[in-house]
C-alpha positions in Angstrom: 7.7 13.0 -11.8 7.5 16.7 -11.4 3.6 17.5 -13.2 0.9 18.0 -10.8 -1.1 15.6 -9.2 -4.7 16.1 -10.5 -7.7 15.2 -8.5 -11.3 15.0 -9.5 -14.0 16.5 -7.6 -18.3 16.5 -7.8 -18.8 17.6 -4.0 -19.2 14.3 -3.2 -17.9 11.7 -0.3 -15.8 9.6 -2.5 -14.4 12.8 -4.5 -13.1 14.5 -0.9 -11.4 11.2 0.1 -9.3 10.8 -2.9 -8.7 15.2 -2.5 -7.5 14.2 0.9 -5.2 11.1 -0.4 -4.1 13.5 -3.5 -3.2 16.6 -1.2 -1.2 14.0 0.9 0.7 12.5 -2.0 1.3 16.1 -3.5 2.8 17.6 -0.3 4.8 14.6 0.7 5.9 14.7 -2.9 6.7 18.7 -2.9 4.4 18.5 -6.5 1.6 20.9 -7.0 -2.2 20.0 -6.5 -5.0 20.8 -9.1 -8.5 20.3 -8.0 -11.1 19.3 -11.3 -14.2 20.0 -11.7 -16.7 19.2 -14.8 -20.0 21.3 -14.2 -21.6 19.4 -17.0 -20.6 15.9 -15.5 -22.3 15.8 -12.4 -23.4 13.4 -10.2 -27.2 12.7 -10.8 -28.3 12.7 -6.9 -26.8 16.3 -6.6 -29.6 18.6 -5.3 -29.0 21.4 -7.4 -31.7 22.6 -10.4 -30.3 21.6 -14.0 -30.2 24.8 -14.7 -26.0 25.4 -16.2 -25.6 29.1 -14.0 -26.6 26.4 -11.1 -24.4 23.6 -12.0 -21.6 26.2 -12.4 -22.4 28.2 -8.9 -22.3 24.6 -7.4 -18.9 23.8 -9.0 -16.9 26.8 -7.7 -18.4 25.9 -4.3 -17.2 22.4 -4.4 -13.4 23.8 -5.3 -13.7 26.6 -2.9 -15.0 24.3 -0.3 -12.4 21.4 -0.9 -9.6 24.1 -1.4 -10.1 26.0 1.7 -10.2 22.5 3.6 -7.2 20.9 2.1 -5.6 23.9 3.0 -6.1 24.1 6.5 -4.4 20.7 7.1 -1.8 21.5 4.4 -1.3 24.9 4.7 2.1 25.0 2.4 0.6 23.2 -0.7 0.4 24.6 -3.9 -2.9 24.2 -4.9 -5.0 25.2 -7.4 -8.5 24.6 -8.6 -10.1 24.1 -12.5 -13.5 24.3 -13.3 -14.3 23.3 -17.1 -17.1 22.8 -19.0 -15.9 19.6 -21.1 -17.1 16.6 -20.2 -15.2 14.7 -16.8 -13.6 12.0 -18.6 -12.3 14.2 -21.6 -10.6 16.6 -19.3 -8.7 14.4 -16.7 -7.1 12.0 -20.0 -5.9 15.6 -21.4 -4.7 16.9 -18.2 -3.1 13.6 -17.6 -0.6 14.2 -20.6 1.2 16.2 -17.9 0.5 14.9 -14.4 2.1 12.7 -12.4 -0.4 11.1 -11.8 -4.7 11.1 -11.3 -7.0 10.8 -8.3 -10.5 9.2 -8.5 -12.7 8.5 -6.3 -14.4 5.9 -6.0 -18.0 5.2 -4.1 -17.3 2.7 -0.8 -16.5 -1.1 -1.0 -17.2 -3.0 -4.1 -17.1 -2.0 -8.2 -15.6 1.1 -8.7 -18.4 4.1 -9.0 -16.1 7.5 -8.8 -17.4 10.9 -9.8 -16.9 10.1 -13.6 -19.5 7.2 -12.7 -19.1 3.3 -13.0 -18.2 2.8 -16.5 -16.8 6.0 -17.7 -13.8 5.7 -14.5 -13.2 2.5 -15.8 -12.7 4.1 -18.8 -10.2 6.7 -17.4 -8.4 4.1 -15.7 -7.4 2.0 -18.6 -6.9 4.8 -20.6 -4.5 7.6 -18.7 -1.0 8.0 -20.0 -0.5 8.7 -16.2 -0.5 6.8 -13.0 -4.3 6.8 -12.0 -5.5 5.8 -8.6 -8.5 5.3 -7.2 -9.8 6.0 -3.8 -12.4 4.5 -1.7 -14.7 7.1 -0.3 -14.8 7.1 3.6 -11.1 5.3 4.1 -10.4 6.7 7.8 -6.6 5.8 6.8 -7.0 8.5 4.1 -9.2 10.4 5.7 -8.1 10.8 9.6 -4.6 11.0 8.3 -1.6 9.1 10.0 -2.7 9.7 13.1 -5.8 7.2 12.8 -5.5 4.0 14.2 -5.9 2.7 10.8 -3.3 3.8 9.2 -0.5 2.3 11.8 -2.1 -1.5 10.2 -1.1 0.0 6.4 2.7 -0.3 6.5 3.6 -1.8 2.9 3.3 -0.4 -0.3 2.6 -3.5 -2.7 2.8 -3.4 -6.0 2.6 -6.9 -8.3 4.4 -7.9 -11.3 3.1 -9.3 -14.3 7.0 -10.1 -15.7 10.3 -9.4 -14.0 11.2 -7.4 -17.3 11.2 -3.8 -18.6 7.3 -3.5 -18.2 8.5 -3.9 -14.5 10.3 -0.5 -14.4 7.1 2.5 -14.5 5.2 0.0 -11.9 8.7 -0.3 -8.6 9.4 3.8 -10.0 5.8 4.6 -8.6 5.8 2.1 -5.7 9.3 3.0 -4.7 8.7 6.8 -5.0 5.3 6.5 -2.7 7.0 4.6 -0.2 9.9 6.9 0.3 8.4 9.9 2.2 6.9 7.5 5.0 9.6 4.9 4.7 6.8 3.0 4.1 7.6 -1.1 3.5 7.6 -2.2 -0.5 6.3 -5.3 -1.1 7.3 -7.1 -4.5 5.0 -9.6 -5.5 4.8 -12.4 -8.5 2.6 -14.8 -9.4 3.2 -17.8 -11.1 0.7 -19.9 -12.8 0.0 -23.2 -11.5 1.2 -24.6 -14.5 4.3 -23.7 -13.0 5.3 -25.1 -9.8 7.7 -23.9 -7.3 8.0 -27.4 -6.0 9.4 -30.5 -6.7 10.4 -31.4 -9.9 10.6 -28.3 -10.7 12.0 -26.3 -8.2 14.7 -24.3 -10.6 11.6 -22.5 -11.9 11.1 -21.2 -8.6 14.8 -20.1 -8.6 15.2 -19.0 -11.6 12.4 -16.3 -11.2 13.6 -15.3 -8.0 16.5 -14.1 -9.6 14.9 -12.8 -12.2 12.9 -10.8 -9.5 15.9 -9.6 -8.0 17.7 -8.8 -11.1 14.7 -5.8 -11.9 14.3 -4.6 -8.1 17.7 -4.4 -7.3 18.4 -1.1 -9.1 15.2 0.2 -7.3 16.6 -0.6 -4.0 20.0 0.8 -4.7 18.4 4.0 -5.6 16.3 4.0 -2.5 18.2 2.7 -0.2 16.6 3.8 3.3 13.0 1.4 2.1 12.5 -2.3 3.2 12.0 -4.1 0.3 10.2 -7.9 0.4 9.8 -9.6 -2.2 7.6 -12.7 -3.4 7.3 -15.5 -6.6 4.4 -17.2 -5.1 2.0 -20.2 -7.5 -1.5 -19.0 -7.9 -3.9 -16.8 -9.4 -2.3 -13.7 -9.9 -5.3 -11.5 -8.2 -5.5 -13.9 -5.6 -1.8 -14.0 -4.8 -2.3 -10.0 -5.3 -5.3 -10.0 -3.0 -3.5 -11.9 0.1 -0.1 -10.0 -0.4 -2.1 -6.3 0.0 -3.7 -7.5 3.7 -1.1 -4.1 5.5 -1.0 -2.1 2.3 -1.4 1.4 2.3 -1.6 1.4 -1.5 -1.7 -1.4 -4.3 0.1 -0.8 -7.6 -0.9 -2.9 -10.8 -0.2 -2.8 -14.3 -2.2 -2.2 -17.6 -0.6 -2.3 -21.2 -0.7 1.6 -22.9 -3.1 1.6 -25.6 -2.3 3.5 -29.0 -6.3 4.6 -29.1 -8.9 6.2 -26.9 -11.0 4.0 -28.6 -9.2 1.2 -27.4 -9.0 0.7 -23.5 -8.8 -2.7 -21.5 -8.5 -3.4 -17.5 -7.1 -6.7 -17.2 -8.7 -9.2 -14.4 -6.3 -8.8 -12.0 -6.8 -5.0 -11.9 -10.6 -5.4 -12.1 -10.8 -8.1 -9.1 -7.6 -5.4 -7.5 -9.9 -2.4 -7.8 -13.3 -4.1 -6.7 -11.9 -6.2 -3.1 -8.6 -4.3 -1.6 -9.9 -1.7 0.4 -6.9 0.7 0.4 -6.1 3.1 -2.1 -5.4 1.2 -6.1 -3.0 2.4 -8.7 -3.3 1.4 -12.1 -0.1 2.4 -13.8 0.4 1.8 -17.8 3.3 0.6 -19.3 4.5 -0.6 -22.5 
């Protein structure tokens, strides 16, 4: 992944923790920064007049603002800022094309509310052609940086399987590659319905995808071999399983299927009930 990371801003909490996450990501990952900002999508509690010259003079404040404090903790980062006058959601899907990946944020505990608002980040989410992760606002792990006590619990980067097949592959590449500049844990995790057990009769299911498991992580591990790597075919409810597993994670990757519209765009459960309870940072990343 070599495009920039792309973050979106309004000026508000939520927007500055995922900048802070994003600015992390994109200096640990030696990838450029681009802050976003849509003076016509703005959050409807901003104290501003409607006026546009306003909206705009509030915009360039936001990325000078956000800029000049990203900066100061990340003073070799190649940033740059965007203010546009299409609508949020429009903009981030374009730029998106050639990011590695998107930042939302994403307002506190419970359903996702980000600066594209409730329904419209959904929308983002399950439509990006990029990674797209979303932020809680007010995460001191993201916030205070590594140094909060916080962040020494969120050791593991966890990222769950739906198959141990080539959908697999864009999920561990994004785990695997977050991990590496912390040396952070990866945690492998599958979940088997209950229909099928991983006891007696029918233990050889268990087995068989274990192996099956190991047959699609092992390249990953070859190719980073200085990362712990765990992993898990556990019986249960996938966001469940998924939920328990991410208890130390410092991010949670999921899955969605790539859609051939914009018309067309689909969270499945697991990333819904994913992006709604675990209180670390969530990546949604698409596959085919």
């Amino acid at each position: 992944m070599t495009g920039p990371v792309v973050v979106g801003l309004d000026g508000s909490p939520a927007g500055m923790t995922a900048a802070w996450w994003a600015a992390r990501e994109a200096a640990d990952r030696c990838l450029p920064l681009l802050l976003l900002h849509s003076w016509p999508t703005q959050p409807l509690d901003v104290p501003i007049p409607q006026e546009a010259h306003s909206k705009r003079q509030y915009g360039r404040d936001v990325l000078r603002g956000a800029a000049t404090t990203l900066l100061d903790r990340h003073p070799g980062l190649n940033l740059s800022t965007e203010l546009v006058s299409e609508p949020a959601a429009e903009t981030l899907l374009e730029r998106a094309e050639n990011a590695s990946m998107l930042v939302l944020g994403s307002r506190g505990h419970g359903s996702v509310a980000s600066f594209l608002l409730g329904t419209i980040s959904l929308h983002v989410l399950g439509l990006a052609p990029s990674p797209a992760v979303a932020v809680r606002a007010g995460d001191p792990a993201v916030e205070a940086g590594a140094q909060h006590p916080a962040a020494a619990c969120r050791d593991e980067v966890v990222v769950g399987l739906r198959t141990a097949g080539p959908a697999a592959e864009p999920l561990l590449e994004f785990a695997f590659a977050t991990a590496e500049p912390s040396g952070a844990r990866v945690r492998v995790v599958r979940a088997l319905p209950v229909s099928a057990p991983l006891t007696a009769p029918d233990k050889h299911v268990g087995a068989t995808e274990r192996e099956r498991l190991a047959e699609v992580v092992t390249p990953w591990k070859e190719k980073f071999p200085g990362l712990t790597v765990t992993e898990h075919v556990i019986t249960g409810p996938a966001a469940r399983v998924l939920l328990s597993a991410s208890a130390h994670s410092r991010l949670t990757v999921v899955g969605r299927r790539r859609h051939a519209s914009r018309l067309t765009w689909k969270l499945g459960p697991v990333a819904h009930a994913v992006l709604h309870h675990v209180p670390c940072p969530v990546a949604v990343v698409p596959h085919d």
